[in-house]
C-alpha positions in Angstrom: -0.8 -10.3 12.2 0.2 -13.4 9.9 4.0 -14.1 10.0 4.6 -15.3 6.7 8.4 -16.4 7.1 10.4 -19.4 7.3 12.8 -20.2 10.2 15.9 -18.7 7.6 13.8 -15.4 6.7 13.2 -15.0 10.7 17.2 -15.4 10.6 17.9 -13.5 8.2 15.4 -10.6 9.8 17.5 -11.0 13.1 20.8 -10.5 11.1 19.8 -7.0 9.6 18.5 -6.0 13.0 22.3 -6.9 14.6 23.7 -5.1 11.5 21.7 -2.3 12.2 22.8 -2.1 16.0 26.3 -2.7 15.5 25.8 0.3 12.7 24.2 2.6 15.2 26.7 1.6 18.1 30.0 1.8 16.0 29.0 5.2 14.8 29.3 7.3 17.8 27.7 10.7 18.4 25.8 11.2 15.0 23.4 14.1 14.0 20.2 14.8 16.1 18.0 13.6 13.8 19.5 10.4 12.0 17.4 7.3 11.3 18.5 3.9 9.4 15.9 1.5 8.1 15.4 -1.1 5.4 12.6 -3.8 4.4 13.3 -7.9 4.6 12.2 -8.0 1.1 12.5 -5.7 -1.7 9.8 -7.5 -4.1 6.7 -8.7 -3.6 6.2 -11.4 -6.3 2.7 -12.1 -7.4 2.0 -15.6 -8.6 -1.0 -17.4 -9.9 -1.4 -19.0 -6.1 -1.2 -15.6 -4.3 -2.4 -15.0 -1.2 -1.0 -11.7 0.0 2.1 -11.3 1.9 4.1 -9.5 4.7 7.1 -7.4 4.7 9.4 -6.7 7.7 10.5 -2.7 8.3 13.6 -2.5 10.5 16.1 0.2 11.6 17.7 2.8 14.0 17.1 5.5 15.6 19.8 7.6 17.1 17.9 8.8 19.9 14.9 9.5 22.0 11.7 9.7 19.5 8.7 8.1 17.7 8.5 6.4 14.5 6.5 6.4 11.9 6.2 4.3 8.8 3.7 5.5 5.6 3.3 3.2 2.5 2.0 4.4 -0.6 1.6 2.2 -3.7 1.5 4.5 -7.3 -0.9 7.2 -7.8 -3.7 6.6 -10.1 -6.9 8.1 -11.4 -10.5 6.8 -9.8 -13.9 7.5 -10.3 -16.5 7.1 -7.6 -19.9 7.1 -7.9 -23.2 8.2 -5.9 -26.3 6.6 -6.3 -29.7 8.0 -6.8 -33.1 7.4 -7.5 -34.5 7.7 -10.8 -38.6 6.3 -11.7 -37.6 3.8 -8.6 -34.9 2.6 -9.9 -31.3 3.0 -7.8 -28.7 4.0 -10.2 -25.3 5.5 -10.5 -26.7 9.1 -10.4 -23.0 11.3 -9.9 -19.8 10.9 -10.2 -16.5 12.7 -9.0 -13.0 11.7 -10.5 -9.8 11.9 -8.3 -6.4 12.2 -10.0 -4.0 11.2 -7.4 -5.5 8.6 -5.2 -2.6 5.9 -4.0 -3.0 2.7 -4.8 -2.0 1.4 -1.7 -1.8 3.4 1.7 -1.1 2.2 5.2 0.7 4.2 7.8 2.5 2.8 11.2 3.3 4.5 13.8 5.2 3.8 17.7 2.4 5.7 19.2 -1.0 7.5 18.4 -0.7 10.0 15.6 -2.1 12.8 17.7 0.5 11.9 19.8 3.6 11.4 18.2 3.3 14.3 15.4 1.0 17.9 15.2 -1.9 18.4 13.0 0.2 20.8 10.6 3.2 18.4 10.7 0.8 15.7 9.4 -1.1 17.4 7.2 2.4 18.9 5.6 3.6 15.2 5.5 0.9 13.8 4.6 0.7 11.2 7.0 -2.9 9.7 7.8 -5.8 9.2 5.7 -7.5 12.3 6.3 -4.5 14.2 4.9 -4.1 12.1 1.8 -5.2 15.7 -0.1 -7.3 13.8 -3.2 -7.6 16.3 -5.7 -10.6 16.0 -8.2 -10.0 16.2 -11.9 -11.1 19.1 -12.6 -9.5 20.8 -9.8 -13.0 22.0 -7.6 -13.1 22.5 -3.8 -15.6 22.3 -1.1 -18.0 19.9 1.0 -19.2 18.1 -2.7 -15.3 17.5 -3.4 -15.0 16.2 0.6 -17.9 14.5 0.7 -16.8 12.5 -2.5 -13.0 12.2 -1.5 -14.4 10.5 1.9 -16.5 8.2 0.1 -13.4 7.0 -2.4 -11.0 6.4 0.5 -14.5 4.4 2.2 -14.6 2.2 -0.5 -11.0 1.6 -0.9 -10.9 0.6 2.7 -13.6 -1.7 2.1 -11.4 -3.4 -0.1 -8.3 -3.6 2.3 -6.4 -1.5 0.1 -6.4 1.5 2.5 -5.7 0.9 6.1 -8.6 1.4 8.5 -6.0 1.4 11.1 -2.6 2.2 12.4 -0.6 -0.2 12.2 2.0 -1.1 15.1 5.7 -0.1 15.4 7.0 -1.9 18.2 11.1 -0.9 19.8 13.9 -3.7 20.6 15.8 -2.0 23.1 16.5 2.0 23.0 17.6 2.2 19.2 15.9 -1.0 17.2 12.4 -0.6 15.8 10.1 -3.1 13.7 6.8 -3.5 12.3 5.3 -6.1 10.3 3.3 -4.4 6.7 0.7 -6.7 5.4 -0.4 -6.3 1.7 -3.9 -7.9 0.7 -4.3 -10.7 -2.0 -5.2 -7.6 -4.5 -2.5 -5.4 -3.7 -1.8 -4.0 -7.2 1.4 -3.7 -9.0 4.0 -0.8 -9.0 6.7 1.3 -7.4 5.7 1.6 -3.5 7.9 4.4 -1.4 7.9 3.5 2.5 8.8 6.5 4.1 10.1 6.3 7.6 10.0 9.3 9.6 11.5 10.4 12.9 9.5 12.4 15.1 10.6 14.5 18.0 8.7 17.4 20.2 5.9 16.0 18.1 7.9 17.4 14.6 9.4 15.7 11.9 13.3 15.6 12.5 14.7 12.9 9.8 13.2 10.6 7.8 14.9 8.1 4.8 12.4 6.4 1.7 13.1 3.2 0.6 11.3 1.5 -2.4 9.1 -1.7 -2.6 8.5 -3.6 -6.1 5.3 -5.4 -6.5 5.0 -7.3 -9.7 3.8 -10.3 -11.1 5.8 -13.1 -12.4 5.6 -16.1 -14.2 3.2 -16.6 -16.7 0.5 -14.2 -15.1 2.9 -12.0 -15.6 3.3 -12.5 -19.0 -0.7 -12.8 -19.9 -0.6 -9.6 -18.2 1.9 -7.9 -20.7 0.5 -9.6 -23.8 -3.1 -8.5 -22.6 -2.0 -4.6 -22.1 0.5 -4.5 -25.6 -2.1 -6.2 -27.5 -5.7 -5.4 -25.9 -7.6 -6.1 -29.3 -5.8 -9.6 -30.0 -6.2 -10.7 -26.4 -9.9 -9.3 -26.5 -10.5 -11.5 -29.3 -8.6 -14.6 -28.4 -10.7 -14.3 -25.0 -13.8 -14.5 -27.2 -13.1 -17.1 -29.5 -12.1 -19.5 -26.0 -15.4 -18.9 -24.4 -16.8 -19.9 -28.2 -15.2 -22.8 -28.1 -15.7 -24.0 -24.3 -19.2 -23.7 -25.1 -19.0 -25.3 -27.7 -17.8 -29.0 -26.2 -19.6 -28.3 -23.2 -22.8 -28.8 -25.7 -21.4 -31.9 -27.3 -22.2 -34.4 -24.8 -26.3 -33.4 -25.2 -26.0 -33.1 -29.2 -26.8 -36.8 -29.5 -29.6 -37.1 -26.8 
């Protein structure tokens, strides 16, 4: 993956990871099941020159046991649509809406999922794609709702805002862990929760969540505001500049 860090961030990266030692070393016997971890960066900015970016997850364990990282950006509602034939003609022919489909998702892991957790510990955690538990709006169950629920997180993927795969947790020693989270140019905006999870005799035995801003700044963040507070004005305003731009780009053939 893309490092996208300076020689000070790689330093500043190599300082938490001392902190984090000297934390897990100073503390002594601690309970079976504790786990320290933190991000290099807290806030993803997105600027008008954004080309995605990469945050840094580092920490501790305090013993013997795999690691596993989920990212989840904010919950929102999709629709996704199947297409049909009608007189010849492909068209959007069905639809299914989703009420809690994240944003973002990507999951990391020390090892193979299979591996490192069971099925039911997965499924209860939620950790993996095909335990994401989409539920359709109205509430309905069965192959349709699968069927349609597959297709969504498909199509996401496509778009790089689910990950097709697992991403790499790699261990510095017996304690130290890190893994390197990649977010796409279109990553959207919001709370994110990174939830890092301790996993022993293939269950869940600690875990911590830590947040992650992304948000726009600068004056895309501002035309961003102005166009959600005031949708009609910035709907117009949009209008009257594409009037306008055509307008002088006819000019120069007005007197030919």
């Amino acid at each position: 993956m893309k490092r996208a860090f300076s020689g000070r961030g790689r330093y500043r990266q190599g300082f938490a990871a001392l902190f984090f030692l000297g934390l897990a070393l100073a503390a002594g016997p601690v309970r079976g099941d504790a786990i320290v971890a933190d991000l290099s960066n807290h806030l993803i900015a997105i600027t008008g020159g954004f080309t995605g970016a990469s945050v840094v997850l580092f920490g501790a364990r305090d013993g013997p046991g795999d690691i596993i990282a989920v990212v989840k950006g904010p919950e929102r509602e999709m629709t996704v649509w199947r297409k049909g034939k009608i007189a010849g003609i492909w068209v959007n022919a069905e639809s299914m809406t989703f009420a809690n489909v994240p944003s973002f998702y990507a999951v990391a892991a020390s090892r193979p999922l299979d591996e490192a957790v069971l099925p039911d510990t997965a499924a209860l955690y939620r950790i993996g794609t095909a335990n994401l538990k989409l539920e359709s709006k109205p509430a309905m169950t069965g192959e349709r709702v699968k069927r349609f629920a597959q297709a969504l997180i498909e199509e996401q993927q496509s778009v790089g805002l689910i990950a097709t795969e697992i991403g790499k947790i790699s261990f510095l020693g017996e304690r130290l862990f890190r893994a390197t989270i990649t977010f796409p140019t279109n990553v959207p905006t919001g709370t994110y929760l990174v939830q890092v999870f301790l996993a022993r005799d293939r269950d869940i035995v600690g875990g911590q969540t830590t947040p992650l801003i992304v948000s726009k700044v600068g004056i895309d963040a501002e035309v961003s505001d102005f166009a959600t507070r005031e949708s009609a004005a910035y709907g117009a305003i949009a209008v009257l500049t594409a009037v306008v731009a055509g307008w002088l780009a006819s000019l120069p053939f007005r007197g030919a």
